[in-house]
KEDRENLO-249089 format. One record per residue: residue number from 1; x, y, z of N, C-alpha, C in turn. Coordinates in pm, 1 decimal, decimal comma. Layout:
<sites>
NUM_X_Y_Z_X_Y_Z_X_Y_Z
...
</sites>
This chain:
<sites>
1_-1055,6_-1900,4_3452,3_-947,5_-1945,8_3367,3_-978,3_-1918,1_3219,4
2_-1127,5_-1940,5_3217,2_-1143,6_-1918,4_3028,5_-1129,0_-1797,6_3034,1
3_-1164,3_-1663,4_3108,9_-1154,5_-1524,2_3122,3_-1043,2_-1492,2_3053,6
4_-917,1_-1608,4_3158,4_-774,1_-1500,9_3115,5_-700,6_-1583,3_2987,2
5_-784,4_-1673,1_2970,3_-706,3_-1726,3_2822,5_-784,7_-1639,5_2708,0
6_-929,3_-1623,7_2723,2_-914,8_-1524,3_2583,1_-850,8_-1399,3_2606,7
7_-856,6_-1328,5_2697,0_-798,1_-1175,3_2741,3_-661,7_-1189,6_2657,2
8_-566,9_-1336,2_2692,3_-458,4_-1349,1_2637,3_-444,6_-1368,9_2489,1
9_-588,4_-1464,5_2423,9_-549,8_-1437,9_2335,0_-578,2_-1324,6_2194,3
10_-690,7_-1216,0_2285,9_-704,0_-1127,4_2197,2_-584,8_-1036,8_2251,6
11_-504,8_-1018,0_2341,3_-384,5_-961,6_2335,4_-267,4_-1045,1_2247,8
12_-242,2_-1126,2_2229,6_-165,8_-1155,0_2152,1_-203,4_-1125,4_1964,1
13_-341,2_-1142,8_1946,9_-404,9_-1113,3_1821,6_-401,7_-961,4_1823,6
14_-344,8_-810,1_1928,1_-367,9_-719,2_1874,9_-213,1_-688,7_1813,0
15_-102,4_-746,7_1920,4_34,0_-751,6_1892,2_60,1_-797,7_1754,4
16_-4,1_-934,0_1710,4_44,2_-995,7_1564,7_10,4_-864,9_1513,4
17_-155,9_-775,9_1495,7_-163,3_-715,2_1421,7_-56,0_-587,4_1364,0
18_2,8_-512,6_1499,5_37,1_-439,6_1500,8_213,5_-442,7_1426,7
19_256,4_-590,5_1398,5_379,9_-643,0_1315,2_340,6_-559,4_1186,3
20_480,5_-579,1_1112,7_426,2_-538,7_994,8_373,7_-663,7_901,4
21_301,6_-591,7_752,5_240,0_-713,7_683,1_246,7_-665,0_551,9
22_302,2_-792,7_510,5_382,4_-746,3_363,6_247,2_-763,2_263,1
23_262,1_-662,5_178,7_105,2_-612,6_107,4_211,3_-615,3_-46,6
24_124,5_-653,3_-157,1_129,8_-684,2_-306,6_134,6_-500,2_-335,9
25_244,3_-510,4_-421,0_300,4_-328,7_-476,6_156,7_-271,6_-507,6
26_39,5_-359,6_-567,0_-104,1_-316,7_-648,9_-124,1_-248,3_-542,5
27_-123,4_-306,0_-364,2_-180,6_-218,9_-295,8_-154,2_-118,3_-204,2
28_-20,8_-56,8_-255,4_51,1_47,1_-201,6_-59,9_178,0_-278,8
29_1,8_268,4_-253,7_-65,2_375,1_-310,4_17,3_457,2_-440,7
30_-32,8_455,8_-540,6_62,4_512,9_-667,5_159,7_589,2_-672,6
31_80,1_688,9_-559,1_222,1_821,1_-545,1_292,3_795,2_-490,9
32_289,4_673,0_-420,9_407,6_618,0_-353,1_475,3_534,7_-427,6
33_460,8_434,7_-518,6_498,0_361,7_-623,2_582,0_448,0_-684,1
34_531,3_532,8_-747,5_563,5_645,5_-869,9_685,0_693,5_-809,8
35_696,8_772,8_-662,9_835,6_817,5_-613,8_904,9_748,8_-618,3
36_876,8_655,3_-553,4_1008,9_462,5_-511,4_1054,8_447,8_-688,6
37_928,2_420,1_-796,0_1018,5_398,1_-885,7_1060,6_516,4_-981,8
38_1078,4_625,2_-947,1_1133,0_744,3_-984,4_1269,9_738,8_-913,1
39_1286,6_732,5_-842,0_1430,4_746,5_-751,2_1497,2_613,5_-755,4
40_1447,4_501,1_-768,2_1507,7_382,4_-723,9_1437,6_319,8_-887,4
41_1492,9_344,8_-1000,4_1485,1_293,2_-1135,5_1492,7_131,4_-1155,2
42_1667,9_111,7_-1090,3_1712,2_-12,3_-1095,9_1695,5_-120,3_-970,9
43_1633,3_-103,9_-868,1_1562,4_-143,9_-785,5_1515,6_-302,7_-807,4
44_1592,6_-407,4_-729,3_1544,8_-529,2_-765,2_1541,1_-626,8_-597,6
45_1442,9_-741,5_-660,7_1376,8_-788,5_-497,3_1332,2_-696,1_-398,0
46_1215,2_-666,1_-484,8_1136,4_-531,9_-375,2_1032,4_-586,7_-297,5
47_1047,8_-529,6_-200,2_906,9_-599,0_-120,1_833,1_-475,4_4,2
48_701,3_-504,4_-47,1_625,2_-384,6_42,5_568,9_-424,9_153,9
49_573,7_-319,3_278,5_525,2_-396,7_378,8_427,5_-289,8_425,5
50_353,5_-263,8_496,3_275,5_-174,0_591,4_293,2_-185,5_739,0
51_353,8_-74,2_795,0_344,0_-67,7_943,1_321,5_24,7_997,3
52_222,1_19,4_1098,5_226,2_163,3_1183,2_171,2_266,5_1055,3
53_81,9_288,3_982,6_27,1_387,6_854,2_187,9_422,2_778,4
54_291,2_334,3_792,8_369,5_374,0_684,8_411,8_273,3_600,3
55_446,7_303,1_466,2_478,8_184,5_384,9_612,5_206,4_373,5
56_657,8_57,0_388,7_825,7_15,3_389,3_802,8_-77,4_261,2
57_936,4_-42,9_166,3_968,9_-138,3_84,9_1152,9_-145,7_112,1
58_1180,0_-276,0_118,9_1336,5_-331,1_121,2_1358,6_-416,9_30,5
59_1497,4_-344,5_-74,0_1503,7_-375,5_-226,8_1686,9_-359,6_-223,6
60_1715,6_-440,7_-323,7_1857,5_-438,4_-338,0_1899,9_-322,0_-468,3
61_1964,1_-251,5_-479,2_2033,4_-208,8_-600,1_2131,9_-300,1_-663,9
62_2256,6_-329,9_-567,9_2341,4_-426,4_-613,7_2392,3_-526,0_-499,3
63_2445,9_-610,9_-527,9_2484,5_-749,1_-482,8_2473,2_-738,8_-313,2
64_2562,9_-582,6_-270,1_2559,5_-618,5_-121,7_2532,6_-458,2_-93,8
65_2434,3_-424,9_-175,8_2399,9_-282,2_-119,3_2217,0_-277,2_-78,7
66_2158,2_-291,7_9,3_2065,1_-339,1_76,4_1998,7_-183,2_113,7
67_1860,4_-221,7_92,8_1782,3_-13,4_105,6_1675,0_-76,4_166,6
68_1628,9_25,4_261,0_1478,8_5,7_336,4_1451,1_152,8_338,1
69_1319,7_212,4_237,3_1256,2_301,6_224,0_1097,0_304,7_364,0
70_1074,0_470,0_430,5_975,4_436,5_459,6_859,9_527,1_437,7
71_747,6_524,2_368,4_706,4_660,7_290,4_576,4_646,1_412,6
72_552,3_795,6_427,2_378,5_818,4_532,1_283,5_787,3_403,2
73_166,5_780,0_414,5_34,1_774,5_320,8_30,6_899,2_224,4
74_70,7_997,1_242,3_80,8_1119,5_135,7_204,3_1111,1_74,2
75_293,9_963,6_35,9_398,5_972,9_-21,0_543,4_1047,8_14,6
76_542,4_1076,3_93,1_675,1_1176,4_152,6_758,7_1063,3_228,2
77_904,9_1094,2_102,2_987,4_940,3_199,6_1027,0_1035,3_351,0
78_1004,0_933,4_502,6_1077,8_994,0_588,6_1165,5_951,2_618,0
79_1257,6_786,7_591,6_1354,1_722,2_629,4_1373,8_664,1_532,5
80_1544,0_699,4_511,6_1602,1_535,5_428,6_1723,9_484,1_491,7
81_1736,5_352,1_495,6_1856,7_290,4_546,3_1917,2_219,3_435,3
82_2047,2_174,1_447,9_2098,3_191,6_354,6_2227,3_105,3_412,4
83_2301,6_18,5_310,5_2434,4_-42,0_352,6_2512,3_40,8_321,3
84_2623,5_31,3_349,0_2708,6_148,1_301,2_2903,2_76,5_368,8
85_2953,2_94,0_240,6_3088,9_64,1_287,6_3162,5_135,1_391,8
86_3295,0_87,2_483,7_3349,9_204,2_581,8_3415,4_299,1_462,6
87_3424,1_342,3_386,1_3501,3_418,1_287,1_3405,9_547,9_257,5
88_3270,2_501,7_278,1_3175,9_569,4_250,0_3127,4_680,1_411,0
89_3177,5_680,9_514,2_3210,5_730,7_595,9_3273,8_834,8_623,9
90_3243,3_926,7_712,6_3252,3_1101,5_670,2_3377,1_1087,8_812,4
91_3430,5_1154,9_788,6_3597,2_1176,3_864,8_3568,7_1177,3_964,9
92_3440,7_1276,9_1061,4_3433,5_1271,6_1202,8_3384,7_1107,3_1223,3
93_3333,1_1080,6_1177,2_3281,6_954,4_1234,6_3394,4_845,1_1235,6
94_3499,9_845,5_1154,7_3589,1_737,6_1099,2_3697,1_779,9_1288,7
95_3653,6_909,7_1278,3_3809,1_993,5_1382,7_3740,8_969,9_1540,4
96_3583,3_949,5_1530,1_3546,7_933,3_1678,4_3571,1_720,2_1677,5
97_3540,6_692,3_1605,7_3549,8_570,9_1575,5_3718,2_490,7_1648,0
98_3847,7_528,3_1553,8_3978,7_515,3_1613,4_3979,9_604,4_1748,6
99_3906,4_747,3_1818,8_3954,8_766,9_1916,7_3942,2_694,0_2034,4
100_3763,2_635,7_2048,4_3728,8_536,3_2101,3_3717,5_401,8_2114,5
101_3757,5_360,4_2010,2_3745,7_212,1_1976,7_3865,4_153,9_1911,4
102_3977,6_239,8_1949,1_4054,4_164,4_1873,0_4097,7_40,3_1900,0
103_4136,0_-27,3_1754,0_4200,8_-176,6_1772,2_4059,2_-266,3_1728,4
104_3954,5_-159,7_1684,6_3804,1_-238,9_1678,2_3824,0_-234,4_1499,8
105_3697,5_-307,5_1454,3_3702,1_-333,4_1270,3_3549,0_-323,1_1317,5
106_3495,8_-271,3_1186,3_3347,3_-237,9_1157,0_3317,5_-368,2_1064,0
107_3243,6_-445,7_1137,7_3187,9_-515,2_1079,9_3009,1_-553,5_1005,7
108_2918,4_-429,2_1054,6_2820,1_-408,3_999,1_2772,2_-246,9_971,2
109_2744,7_-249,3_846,5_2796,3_-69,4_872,9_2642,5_-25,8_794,5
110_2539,1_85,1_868,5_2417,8_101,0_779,2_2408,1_248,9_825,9
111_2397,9_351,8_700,8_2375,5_479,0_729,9_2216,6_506,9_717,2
112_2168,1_595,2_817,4_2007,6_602,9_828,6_2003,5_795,0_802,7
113_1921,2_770,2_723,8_1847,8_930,8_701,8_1694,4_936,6_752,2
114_1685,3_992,4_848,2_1547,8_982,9_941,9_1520,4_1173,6_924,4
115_1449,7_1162,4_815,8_1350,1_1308,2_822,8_1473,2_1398,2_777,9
116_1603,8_1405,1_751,1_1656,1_1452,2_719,9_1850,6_1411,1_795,4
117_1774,7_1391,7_930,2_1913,1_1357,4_1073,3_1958,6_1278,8_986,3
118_2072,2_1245,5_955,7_2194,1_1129,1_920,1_2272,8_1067,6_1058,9
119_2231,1_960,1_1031,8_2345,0_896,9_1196,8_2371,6_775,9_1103,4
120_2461,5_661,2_1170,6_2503,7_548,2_1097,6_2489,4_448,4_1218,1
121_2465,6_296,0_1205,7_2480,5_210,4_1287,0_2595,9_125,5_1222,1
122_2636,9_101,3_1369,4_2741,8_44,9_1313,2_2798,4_-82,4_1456,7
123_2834,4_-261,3_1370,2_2880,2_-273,9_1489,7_3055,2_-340,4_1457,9
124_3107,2_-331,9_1630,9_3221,1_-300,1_1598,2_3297,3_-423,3_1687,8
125_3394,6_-480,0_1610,1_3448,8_-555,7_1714,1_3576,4_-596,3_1697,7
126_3650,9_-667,8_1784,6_3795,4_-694,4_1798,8_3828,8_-836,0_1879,0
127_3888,9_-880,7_1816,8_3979,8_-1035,2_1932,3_4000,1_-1024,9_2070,8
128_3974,1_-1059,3_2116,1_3969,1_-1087,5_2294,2_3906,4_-917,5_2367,0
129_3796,6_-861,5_2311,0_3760,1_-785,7_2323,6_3621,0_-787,0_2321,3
130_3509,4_-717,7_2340,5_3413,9_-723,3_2372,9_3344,1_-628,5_2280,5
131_3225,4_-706,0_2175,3_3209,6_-641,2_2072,8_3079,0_-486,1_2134,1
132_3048,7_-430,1_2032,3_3001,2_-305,7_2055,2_2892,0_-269,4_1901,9
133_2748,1_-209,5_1945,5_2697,8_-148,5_1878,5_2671,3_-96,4_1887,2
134_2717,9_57,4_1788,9_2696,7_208,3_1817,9_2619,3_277,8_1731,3
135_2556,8_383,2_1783,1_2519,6_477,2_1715,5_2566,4_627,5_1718,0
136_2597,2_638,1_1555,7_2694,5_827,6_1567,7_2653,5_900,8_1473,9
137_2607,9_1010,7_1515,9_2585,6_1089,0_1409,2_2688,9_1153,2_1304,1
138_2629,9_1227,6_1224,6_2729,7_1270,9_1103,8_2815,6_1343,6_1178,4
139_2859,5_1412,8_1268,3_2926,6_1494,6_1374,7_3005,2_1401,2_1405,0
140_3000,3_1275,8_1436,8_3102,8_1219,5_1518,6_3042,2_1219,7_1671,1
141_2941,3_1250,6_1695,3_2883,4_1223,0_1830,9_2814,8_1068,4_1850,2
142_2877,1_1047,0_1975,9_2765,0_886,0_1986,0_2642,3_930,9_2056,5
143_2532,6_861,3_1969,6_2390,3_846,6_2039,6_2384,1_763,0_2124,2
144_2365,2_609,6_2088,0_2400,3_522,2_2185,9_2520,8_452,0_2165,2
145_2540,0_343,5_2265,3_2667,8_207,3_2228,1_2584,1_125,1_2308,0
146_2616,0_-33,7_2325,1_2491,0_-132,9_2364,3_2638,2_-249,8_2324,8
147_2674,0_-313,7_2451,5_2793,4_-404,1_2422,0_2703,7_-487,7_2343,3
148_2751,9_-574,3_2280,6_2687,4_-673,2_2192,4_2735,3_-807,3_2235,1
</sites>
């Protein structure tokens, strides 16, 4: 019995580790600092985290526009997410959106740039209907949907 309680609890101590862990900007790495505040000037409530050898910081620009940067150790951003209004939405996506879902309203809307790919999450829902969270690329193709 003592066997499988530590087994359990150095498995649970490798999982906490592997969360992310929010680290003081001093101990990010400069060239990573230096890009984030080169591109992101006005950047406010920033906070750095480390996961997996990459550093995430999630910072507001304005009131309800919400950013999660994620840079590798040699400074190269590979992901940003990003809030983004439905207005801000590229025609195929707005046109696969009403072909499939119509009668639905976007009620959480976040465009992701992963290494370059653009897709958007988005979830979607309607009155006596059964809500939906999708994923579509800039094409208008769905990656996934996942009823909600």
């Amino acid at each position: 019995m003592k066997k499988q309680i530590l087994i359990l609890g150095a498995a649970l101590t490798m999982v906490s580790s592997l969360q992310a862990q929010e680290i003081a900007q001093n101990k990010v790495p400069s060239v990573i600092v230096n890009e984030f505040n080169k591109s992101f000037p006005a950047a406010r409530d920033v906070e750095w985290k480390l996961e997996a050898n990459q550093y995430n910081v999630e910072f507001e620009l304005d009131r309800d526009n919400d950013h999660e940067l994620s840079y590798n150790k040699q400074g190269k951003l590979v992901k940003h997410k990003e809030d983004i209004a439905e207005k801000d939405l590229p025609n195929s996506v707005i046109e696969k959106i009403k072909s499939e879902f119509n009668g639905y309203s976007i009620d959480d809307l976040e465009k992701v740039n992963d290494n370059g790919k653009i897709y958007y999450h988005l979830d979607l829902e309607a009155l006596f209907k059964e809500d939906w969270e999708i994923t579509i690329d800039d094409k208008g193709s769905i990656i996934s949907k996942k009823a909600d």
